[in-house]
matplotlib code that plots the C-alpha trace (Angstrom):
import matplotlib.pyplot as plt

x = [73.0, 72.8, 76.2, 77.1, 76.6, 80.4, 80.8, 78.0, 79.9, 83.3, 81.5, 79.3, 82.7, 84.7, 81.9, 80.8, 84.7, 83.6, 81.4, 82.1, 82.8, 81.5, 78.2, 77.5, 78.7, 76.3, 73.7, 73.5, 73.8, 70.5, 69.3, 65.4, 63.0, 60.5, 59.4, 60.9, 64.2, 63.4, 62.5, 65.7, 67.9, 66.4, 67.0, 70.7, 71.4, 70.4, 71.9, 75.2, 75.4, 76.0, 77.0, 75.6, 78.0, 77.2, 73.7, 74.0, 76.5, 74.0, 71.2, 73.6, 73.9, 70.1, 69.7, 72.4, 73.0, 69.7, 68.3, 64.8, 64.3, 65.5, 67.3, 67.1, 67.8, 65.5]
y = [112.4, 116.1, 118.0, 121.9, 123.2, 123.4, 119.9, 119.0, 120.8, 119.4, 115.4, 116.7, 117.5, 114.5, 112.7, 114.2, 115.4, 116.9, 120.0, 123.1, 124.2, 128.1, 126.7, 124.4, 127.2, 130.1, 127.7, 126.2, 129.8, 130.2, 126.9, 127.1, 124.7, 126.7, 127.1, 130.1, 128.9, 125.7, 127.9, 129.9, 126.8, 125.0, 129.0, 129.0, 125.6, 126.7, 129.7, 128.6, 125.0, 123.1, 119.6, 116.9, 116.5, 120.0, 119.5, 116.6, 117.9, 120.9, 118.3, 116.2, 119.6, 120.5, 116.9, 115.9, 120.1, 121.7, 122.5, 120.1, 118.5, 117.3, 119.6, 118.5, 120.1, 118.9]
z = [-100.2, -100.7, -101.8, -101.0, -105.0, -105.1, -104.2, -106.8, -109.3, -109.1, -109.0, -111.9, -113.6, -112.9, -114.1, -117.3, -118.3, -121.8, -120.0, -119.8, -116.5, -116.6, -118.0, -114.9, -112.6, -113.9, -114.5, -111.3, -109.6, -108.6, -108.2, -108.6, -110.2, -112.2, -115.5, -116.2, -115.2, -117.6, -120.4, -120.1, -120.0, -122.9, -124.5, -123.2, -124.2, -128.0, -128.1, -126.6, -128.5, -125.2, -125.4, -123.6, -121.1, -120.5, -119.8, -117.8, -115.0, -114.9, -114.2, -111.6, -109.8, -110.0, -108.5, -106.1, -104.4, -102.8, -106.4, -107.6, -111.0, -114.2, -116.6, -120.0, -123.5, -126.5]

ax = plt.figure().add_subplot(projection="3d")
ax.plot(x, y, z, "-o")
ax.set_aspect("equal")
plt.show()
């Protein structure tokens, strides 16, 4: 079942209690699955230390609103 990005965001939340809400929000904003957007969250991730949790709410959202793919940090 597909969720309204808000929706996404508030289950993503519950779920992974430990992430940081404005992270998910801004990073889910424009919901596209390319590689530049890729490259910029694997940048964004570094730069602002996210934590797991953090990383998999975004992917939740990128999954489970009307955003494609996997997010993932290495």
């Amino acid at each position: 079942m597909k969720y309204t990005r808000s929706e996404a965001i508030e289950i993503a939340l519950k779920d992974f209690p430990k992430a940081r809400r404005i992270a998910v929000e801004n990073a889910t904003m424009g919901q596209e699955d390319s590689l530049a957007f890729r490259m910029n969250l694997a940048a964004d991730c570094a730069c602002y230390n996210w934590n797991a949790h953090t990383m998999l709410a975004i992917g939740y959202v990128m999954r489970n609103s009307s955003a494609r793919g996997e997010v993932l940090c290495n």
